[in-house]
C-alpha positions in Angstrom: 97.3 84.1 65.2 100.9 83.5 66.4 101.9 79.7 66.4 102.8 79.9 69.4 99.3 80.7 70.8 98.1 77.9 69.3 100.7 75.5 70.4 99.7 77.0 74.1 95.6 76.3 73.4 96.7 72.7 73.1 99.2 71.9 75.5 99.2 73.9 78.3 97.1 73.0 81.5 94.2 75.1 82.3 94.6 78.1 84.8 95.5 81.8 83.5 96.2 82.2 80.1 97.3 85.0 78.4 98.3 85.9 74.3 102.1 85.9 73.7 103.1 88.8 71.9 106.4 88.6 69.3 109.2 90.9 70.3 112.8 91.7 69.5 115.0 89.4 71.1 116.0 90.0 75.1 119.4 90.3 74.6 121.5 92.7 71.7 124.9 91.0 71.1 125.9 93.6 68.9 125.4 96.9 71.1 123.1 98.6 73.9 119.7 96.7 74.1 117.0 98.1 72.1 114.2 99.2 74.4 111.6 99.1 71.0 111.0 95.8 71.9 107.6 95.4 70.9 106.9 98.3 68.9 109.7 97.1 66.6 107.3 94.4 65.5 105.4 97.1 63.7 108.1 99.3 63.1 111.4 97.2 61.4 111.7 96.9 57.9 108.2 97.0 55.5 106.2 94.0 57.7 103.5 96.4 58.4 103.4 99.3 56.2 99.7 100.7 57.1 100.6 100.5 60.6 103.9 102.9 59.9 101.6 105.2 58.1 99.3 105.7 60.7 102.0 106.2 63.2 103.6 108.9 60.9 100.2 110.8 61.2 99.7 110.2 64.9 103.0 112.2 65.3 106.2 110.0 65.2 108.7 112.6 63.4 111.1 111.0 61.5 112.4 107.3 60.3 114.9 107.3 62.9 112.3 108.1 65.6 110.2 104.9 63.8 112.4 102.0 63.9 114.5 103.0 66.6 112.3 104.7 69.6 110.6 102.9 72.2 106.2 103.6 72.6 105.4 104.3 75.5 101.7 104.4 76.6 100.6 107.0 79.1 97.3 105.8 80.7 95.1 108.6 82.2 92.1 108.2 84.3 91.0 111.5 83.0 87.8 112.6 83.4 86.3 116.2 84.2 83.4 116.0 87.2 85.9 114.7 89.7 88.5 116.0 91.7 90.2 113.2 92.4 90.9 113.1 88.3 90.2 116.2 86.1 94.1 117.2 86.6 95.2 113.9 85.3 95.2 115.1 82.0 97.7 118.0 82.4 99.7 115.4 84.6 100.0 113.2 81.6 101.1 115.9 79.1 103.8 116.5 81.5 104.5 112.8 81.9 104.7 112.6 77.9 106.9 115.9 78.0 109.3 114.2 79.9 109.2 111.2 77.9 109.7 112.5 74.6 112.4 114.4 76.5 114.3 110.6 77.0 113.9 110.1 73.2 111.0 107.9 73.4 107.8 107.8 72.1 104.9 108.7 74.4 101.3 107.9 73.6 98.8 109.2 76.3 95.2 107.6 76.3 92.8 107.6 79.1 90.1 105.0 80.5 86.9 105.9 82.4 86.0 106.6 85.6 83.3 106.8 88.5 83.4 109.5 91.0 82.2 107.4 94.6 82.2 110.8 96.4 79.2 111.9 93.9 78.0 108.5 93.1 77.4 108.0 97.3 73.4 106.7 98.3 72.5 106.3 94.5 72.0 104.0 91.6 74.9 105.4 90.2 77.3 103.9 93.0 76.9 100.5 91.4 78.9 101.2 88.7 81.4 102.2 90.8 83.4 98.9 91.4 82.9 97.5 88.3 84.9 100.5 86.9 88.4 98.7 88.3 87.9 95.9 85.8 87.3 98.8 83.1 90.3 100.5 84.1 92.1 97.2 84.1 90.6 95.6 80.4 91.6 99.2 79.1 94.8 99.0 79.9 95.8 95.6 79.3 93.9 96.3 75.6 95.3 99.6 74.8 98.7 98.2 75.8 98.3 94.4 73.8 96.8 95.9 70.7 98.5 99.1 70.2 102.4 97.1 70.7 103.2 99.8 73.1 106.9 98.7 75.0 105.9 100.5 78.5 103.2 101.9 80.4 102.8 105.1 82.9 99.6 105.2 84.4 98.1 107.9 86.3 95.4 107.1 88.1 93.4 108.8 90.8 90.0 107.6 92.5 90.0 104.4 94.8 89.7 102.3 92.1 92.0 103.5 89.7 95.5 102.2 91.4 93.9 99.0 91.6 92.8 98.8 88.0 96.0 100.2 86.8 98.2 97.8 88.8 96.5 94.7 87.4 96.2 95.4 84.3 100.0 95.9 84.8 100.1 92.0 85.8 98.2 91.0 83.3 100.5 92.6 79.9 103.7 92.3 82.0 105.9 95.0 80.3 107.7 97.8 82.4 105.3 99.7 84.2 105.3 102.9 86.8 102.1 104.0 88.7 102.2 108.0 89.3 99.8 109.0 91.7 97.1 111.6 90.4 97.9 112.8 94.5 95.9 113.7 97.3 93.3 116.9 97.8 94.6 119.7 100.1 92.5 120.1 103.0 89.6 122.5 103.1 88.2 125.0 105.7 84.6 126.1 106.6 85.1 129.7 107.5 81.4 129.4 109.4 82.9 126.4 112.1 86.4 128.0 111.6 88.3 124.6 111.4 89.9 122.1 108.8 86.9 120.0 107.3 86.9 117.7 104.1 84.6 115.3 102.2 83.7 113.3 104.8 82.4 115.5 106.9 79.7 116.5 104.2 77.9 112.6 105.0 78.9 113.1 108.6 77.0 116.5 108.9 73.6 115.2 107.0 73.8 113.1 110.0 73.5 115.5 112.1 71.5 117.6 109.8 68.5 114.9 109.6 68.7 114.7 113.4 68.6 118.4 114.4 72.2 118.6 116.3 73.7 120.1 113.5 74.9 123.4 115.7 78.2 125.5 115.7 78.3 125.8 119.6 80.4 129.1 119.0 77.6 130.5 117.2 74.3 129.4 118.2 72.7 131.8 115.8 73.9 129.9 112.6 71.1 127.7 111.3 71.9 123.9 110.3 71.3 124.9 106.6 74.0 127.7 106.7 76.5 125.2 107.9 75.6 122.4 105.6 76.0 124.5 103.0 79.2 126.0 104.1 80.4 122.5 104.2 79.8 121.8 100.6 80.7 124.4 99.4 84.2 124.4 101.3 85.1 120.8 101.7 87.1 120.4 98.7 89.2 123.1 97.6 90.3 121.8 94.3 92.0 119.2 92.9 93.1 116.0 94.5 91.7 112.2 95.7 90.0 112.3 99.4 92.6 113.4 102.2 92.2 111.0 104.6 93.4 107.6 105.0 90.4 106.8 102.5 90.7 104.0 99.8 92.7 106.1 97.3 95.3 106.8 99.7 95.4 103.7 101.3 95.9 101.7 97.6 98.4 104.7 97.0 100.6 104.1 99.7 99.9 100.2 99.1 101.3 100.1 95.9 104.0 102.7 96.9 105.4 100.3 99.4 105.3 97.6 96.6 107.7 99.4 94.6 105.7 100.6 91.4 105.5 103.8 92.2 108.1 106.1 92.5 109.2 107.1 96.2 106.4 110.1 97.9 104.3 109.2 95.1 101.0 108.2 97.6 101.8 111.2 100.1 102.8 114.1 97.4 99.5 116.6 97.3 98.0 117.2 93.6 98.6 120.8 93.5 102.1 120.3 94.5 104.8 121.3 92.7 106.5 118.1 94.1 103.7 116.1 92.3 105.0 117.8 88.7 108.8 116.8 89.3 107.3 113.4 89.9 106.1 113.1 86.7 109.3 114.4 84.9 111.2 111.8 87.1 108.7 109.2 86.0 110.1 109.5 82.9 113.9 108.4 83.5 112.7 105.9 85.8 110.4 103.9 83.0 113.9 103.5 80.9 116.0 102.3 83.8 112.7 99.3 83.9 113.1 99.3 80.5 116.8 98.9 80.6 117.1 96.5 83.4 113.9 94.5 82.6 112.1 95.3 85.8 108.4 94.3 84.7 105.4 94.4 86.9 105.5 90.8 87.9 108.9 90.7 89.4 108.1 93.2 91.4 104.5 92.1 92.6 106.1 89.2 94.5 104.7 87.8 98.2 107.1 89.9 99.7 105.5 93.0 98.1 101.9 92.1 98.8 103.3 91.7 102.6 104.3 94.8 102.6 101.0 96.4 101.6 99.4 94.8 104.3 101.8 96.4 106.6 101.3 99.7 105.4 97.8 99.1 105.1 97.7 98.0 109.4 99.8 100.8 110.3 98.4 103.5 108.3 94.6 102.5 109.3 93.3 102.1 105.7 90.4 101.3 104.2 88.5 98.0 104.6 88.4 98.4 100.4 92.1 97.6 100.4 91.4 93.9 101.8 89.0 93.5 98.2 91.1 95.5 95.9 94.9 93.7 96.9 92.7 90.2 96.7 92.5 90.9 92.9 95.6 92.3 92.7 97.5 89.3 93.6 95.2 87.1 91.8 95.9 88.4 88.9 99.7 88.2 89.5 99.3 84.9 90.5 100.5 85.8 94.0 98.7 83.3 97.0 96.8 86.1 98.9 94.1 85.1 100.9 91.7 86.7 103.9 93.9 84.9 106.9 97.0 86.7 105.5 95.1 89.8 106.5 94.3 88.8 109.9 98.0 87.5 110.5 99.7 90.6 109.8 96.8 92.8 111.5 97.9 90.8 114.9 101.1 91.7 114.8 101.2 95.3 113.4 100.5 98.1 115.4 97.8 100.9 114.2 99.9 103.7 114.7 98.5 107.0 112.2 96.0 109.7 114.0 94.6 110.0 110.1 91.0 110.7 109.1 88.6 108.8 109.4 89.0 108.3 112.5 91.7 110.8 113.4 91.9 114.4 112.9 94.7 114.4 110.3 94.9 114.5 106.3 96.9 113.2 103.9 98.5 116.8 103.3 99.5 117.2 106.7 101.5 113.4 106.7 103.1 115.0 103.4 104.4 118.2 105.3 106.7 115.9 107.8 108.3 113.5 105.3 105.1 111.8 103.9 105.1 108.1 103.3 109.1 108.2 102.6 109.5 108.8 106.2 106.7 106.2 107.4 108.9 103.4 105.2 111.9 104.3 107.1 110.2 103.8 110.7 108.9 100.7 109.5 111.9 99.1 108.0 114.2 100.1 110.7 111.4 98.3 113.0 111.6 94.9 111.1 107.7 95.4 109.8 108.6 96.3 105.9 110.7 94.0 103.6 113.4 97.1 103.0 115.2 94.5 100.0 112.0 93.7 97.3 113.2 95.9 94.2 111.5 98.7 93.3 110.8 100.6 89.7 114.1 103.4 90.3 116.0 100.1 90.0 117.0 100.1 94.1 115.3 98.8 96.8 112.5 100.4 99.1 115.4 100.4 101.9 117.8 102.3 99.1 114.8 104.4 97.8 114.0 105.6 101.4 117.8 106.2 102.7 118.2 109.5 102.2 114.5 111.0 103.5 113.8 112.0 106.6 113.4 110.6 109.1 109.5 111.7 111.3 110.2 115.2 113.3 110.3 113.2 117.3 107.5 116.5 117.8 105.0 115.4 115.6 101.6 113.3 117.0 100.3 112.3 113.1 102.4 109.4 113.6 102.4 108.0 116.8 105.7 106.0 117.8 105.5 102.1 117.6 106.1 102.1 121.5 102.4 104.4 121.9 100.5 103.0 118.6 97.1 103.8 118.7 96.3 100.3 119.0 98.5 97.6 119.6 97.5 95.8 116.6 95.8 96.8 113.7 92.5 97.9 112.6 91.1 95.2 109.9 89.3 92.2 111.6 88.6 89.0 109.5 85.5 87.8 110.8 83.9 84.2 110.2 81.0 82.8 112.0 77.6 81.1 110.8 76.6 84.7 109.6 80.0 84.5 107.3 81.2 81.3 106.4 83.5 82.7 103.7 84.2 85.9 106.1 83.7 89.4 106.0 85.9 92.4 106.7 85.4 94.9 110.1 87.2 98.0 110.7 87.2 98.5 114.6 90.3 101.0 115.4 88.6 100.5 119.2 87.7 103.7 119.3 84.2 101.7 119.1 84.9 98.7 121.5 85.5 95.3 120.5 82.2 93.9 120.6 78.4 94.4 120.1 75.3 92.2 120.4 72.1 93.5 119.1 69.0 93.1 117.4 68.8 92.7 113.5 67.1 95.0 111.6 66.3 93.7 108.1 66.7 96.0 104.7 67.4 94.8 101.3 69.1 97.5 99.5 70.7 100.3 101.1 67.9 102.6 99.8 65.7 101.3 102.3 67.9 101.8 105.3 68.4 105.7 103.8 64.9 106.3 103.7 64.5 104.8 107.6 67.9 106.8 109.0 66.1 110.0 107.1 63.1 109.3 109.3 64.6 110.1 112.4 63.3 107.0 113.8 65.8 104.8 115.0 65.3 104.4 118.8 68.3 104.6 121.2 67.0 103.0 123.9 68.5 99.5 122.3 70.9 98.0 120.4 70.5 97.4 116.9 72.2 95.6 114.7 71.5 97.0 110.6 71.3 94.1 108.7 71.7 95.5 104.7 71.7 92.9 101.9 71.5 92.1 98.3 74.2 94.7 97.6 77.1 92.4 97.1 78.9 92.3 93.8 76.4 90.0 92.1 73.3 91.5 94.2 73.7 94.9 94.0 74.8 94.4 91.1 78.2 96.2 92.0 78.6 95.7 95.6 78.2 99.6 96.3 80.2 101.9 99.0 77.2 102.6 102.0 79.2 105.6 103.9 75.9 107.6 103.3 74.1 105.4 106.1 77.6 104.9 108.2 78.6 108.8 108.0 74.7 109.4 109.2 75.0 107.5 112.2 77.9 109.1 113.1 76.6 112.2 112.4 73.2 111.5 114.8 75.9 109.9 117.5 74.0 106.9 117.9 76.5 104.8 119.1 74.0 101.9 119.7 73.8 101.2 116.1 76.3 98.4 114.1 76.1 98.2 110.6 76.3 94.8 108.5 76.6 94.1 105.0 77.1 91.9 102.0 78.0 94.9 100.3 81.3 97.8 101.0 81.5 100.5 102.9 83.5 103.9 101.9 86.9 104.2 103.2 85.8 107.6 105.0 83.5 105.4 107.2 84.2 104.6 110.7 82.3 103.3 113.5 80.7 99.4 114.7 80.2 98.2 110.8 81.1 94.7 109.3 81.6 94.6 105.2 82.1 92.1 102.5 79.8 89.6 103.9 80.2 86.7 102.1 78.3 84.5 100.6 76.0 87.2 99.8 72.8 87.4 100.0 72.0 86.7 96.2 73.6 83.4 95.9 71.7 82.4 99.1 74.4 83.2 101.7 73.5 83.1 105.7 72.8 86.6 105.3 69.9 86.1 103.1 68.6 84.2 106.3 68.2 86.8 109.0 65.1 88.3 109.9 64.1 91.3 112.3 65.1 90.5 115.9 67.3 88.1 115.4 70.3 88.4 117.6 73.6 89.3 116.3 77.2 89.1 118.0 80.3 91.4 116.2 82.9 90.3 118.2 86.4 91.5 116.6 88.2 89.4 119.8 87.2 86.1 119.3 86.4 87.4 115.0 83.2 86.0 115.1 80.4 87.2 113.0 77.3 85.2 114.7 73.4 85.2 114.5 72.1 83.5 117.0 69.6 81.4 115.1 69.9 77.4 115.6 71.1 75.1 112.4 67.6 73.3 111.9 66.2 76.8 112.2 68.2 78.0 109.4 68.0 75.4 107.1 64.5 75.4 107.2 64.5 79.5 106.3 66.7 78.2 103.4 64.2 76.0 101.9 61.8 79.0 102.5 64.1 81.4 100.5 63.5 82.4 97.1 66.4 83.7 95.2 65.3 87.5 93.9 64.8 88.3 90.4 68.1 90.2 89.0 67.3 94.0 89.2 69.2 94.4 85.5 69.3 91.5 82.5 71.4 93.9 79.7 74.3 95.8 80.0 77.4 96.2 81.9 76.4 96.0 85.0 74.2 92.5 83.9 77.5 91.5 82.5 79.4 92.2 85.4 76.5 90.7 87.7 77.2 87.5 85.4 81.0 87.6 85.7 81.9 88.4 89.3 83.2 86.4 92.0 82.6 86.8 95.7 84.7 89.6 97.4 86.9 86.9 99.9 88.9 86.5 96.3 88.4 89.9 95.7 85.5 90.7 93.0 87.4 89.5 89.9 85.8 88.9 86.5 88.0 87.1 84.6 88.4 84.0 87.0 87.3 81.3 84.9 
C-alpha cells in the first residue's frame, strides 16, 4: 500500500475517497513532458520486472516503446446482439490504429452491456440500469490496476456514456468519449414511410387493440405489418434514432466537452464516425499534453450546459437520473430544482422523435449538434467558454460549422420553439415528497386528474393493457410500483405499457411510476417516483380509486387521500419480501440510492 494511502485513511475527513496512484512528476525540467506518466511506474528502470515481461508479450515492440510510450486504454462497450454496440469493436481497432499511429501505446478492452430495446417488458430489463455502475467499476478498474495514462471509451446504449463518463471522474486521467453513433433510419416498404424502433412498441399497441391498419391498403392484415415493422425498423448498426436516452446523454456529454465536436449527431455507418476515431487520437495527446483531465472539464458550468441541451433537444426523462450520478461522482452540486430552473427558461425547440417525426440522422444531415451549439451560444443558453478535450472551447470548437439551413423545420427557431419552455417537469406533491420526473412536451396538456389503478410490477399492467380492457369512458390514472431501483430490483424502462397506450390512442390513460420509462416514450406519464414503493414511499399507499392530480403547471404530483388517512395505511403496510437474496442484482438492490440523487452505488 502506498504511504500515502494510509496517511489519507487517517487524516482525511470522511466523504469520497479514492486510492492515489504514484506517477512521474507533473512537470519535466529537462525537456518535453513525458506523457508515460503512470505507466512509467511499471515501466522505468528494473522496479517491476514481471510486469515488463508481460507487457513484451501483450505486444509493446521494443525497449524504447517500454520506457518511453504512453498506455492508453481503449474501453469498448462491445458486445454482439445489439445494434447500438456490435460495431464498437471495429471502432476501437480503428481508435487504437490511430493511436499507435501518435506513438503511443493503445490497449483496447471492453465492459458489458444490456440491450433495453430487447430487454423491454421482461425480467431481463432489470439488469439494465445496473449495467451503468458495471460500465463504470470496469473502467475505473481496468484503468487503476492496469497503470494505463489515458482512456478512450466508446460506448454506445443509454447507459454506456453515463458509465463511461463517471468512471472518467472517478480515475481522473485524460479522457475522450467517442460516440459508438446513432442508427440510420429504417423504412417499412408495406406503410411506405420512415419507421424505427419505437414504432415496433407503438404498433403492438395498436396490434393488441385491432387498429393496426395501413389506410392505403386495407387488404394488409395487422400481422403483415407488425412483422414488416420488425423486420425493417433497424437497418443495421447504430443506438436508437430519436431523441432517445442514448442520444440525449450523447449530445449531453458533447456539450460538456468530452467528446470531440459531432460526436453525438455523427451516424454509425458514417464514414464521418471513422475520421472521428482517427481524430480521437491526436486529441487524447493534446489532454495529455496540456493536462486536461476529466474533472476540469466536468465543472458546474458543464453540467449547465447539459441541461440546456437536454431542454432544447427534448431528451429523455433518463438524462435527469443518469447526469445526477454524473455529477455526483465528480463532486459537482446537481440536484432535481437545477432541472426545473433551467427547463423554465429554455425553450423546447427540436421536432425529434419521440414526439416529433425526425431522427437523429436527419439532425446530422443539416449540421448535426455542431450547428445546434452555435444557435445556442449565440442565444446566451450555452456557456460557449468551459474547455473542451481539442484543448479549445465549445465556442472555438463550434466556430467554423455551419450554421442551421434558415429552410429546415427539425429545428425550430428560438422565436417559434415548440414550447416555450422545456419538456422535463419536477414534480413534488404528497404522492412525491422527494419528486419525480414528467415529460409533458404539451402535446398531452398540462394536467390530468384520474382514478388510480393499482399494479405492482409492470408485468401486471402488461398482462391487463394485453386484455384489451381498459375502458375509455374515464380517466385513469396507472399507478405501477415496486419497480424502483431497490424494488424492482433495477428500476426497469416501462415503454412496453407507455408505447401500448399510444398505440391503442387512449388518451384518457396517465401513467405513474416509482420506476423509468424508455426515452422513446411519450405521452401523460410521471417517472422516478420517489421514495419508492419498497422503502415505504407514498406510493406504496395508493389504492384503486384513489384520485390522482399530474399537474405539470403548478408541478404537483397529488393523491387525494387525507394525512390521517395515510398514515393509518402506513401502519397497515407491510414491506414486501425482496424478489432476489444472491447475486448482482441482490447486490445492487443492497447498494442503491433513490433516483432524486441519481441511482448511485457507491454513496456511502
Amino acid at each position: 500500500m502506498d504511504p500515502h494511502n494510509l496517511e489519507k485513511q487517517g487524516l482525511e475527513p470522511e466523504g469520497p475517497r479514492y486510492l492515489d496512484f504514484p506517477h512521474a512528476p507533473e512537470t519535466n525540467s529537462t525537456g518535453p513532458k513525458k506523457l508515460n506518466k503512470y505507466s512509467s511506474v511499471l515501466t522505468k528502470d528494473h522496479d517491476f520486472p514481471g510486469a515488463q515481461a508481460m507487457l513484451y508479450a501483450a505486444g509493446v515492440p521494443d525497449k524504447r516503446s517500454m520506457k518511453e510510450d504512453p498506455h492508453v486504454g481503449i474501453a469498448s462497450v462491445w458486445w454482439e446482439g445489439n445494434p447500438c454496440n456490435t460495431h464498437l469493436l471495429d471502432l476501437g481497432k480503428a481508435v487504437k490504429d490511430a493511436v499507435t499511429k501518435q506513438g503511443m501505446l493503445g490497449w483496447q478492452y471492453n465492459t458489458v452491456g444490456v440491450s433495453d430495446a430487447i430487454t423491454m417488458g421482461g425480467e431481463g430489463m432489470r439488469f439494465s440500469l445496473q449495467t451503468r455502475e458495471l460500465i463504470a467499476d470496469s473502467v475505473e478498474t481496468v484503468t487503476c490496476a492496469q497503470h494505463h495514462d489515458a482512456c478512450i471509451a466508446l460506448p454506445g446504449c443509454d447507459k454506456n456514456m453515463p458509465g463511461v463518463v463517471m468512471a472518467f471522474a472517478r480515475h481522473n486521467r485524460p479522457s475522450i468519449m467517442i460516440y459508438g453513433g446513432t442508427i440510420q433510419k429504417g423504412y417499412s416498404p408495406l406503410l411506405k414511410k420512415p419507421i424505427n424502433i419505437s414504432l415496433c412498441y407503438e404498433a403492438h399497441g395498436a396490434y393488441t387493440y385491432d387498429n393496426l391498419t395501413n389506410p392505403a391498403d386495407p387488404s394488409q392484415s395487422k400481422d403483415d405489418i407488425l412483422s414488416d415493422i420488425e423486420a425493417h425498423a433497424c437497418p443495421g448498426p447504430g443506438a436508437c434514432g430519436g431523441m432517445y436516452t442514448a442520444n440525449t446523454m450523447a449530445t449531453c456529454i458533447e456539450v460538456m466537452g468530452l467528446s470531440l465536436p459531432g460526436s453525438s449527431s455523427t451516424p454509425a455507418t458514417s464514414p464521418a464516425k471513422m475520421r472521428e476515431c482517427a481524430r480521437a487520437a491526436a486529441a487524447i495527446r493534446i489532454c495529455m499534453e496540456r493536462d486536461i483531465t476529466p474533472r476540469k472539464l466536468l465543472t458546474r458550468a458543464a453540467f449547465e450546459n447539459a441541461l440546456v441541451s437536454m431542454m432544447a433537444l427534448g431528451g429523455s426523462t433518463n438524462g435527469v437520473l443518469h447526469l445526477l450520478a454524473m455529477a455526483r461522482t465528480a463532486e459537482v452540486p446537481l440536484a432535481l430544482p437545477d432541472f426545473q430552473r433551467v427547463s423554465d427558461k429554455v425553450p423546447f425547440i427540436a421536432n425529434l422523435a419521440p414526439s416529433g417525426q425526425y431522427f437523429m440522422a436527419d439532425l446530422h444531415a443539416i449540421g448535426g449538434t455542431p450547428a445546434v451549439c452555435k444557435l445556442l451560444i449565440a442565444a446566451g443558453l450555452l456557456d460557449g467558454s468551459i474547455p473542451t478535450v481539442t484543448g479549445l472551447t465549445l465556442a472555438e470548437n463550434v466556430a467554423s460549422a455551419p450554421s442551421l439551413p434558415p429552410s429546415q423545420d427539425i429545428i425550430r427557431p428560438l422565436t417559434a420553439p415548440i414550447k416555450p419552455t422545456g419538456h422535463i417537469e419536477i414534480l413534488h406533491g404528497n404522492l412525491a415528497p422527494l419528486g419525480s420526473v414528467a415529460k409533458i412536451t404539451g402535446k398531452e396538456g398540462t394536467r390530468f386528474t384520474g382514478a388510480a389503478r393499482v399494479f405492482d410490477k409492470e408485468s401486471a399492467l402488461d398482462a391487463y393493457l394485453a386484455s384489451g380492457s381498459i375502458p375509455r369512458s374515464e380517466n385513469l390514472v396507472l399507478v405501477v410500483r415496486y419497480e424502483g431501483p431497490k424494488g424492482g430490483p433495477g428500476m426497469p424502462e416501462q415503454l412496453k405499457a407507455s408505447a401500448a397506450l399510444m398505440g391503442a390512442k387512449l388518451s384518457n390513460v396517465a401513467l405513474i411510476t416509482d420506476g423509468r420509462y424508455s426515452g422513446a416514450s411519450h405521452g401523460f406519464i410521471v417517472g422516478h417516483v420517489c421514495p419508492e414503493a419498497a422503502v415505504g414511499g407514498p406510493i406504496a399507499m395508493v389504492r384503486d380509486g384513489d384520485t390522482i392530480t399530474i399537474d405539470s403547471e403548478a408541478n404537483r404530483l397529488q393523491v387525494d387521500v387525507g394525512d390521517g388517512e395515510m398514515e393509518e395505511r402506513r401502519r397497515e403496510w407491510r414491506r414486501p419480501r425482496s424478489l432476489v437474496t444472491r447475486g448482482v442484482l441482490a447486490k445492487y438492490a443492497r447498494l442503491v440510492g433513490d433516483a432524486s440523487t441519481g441511482a448511485v452505488t457507491d454513496d456511502f
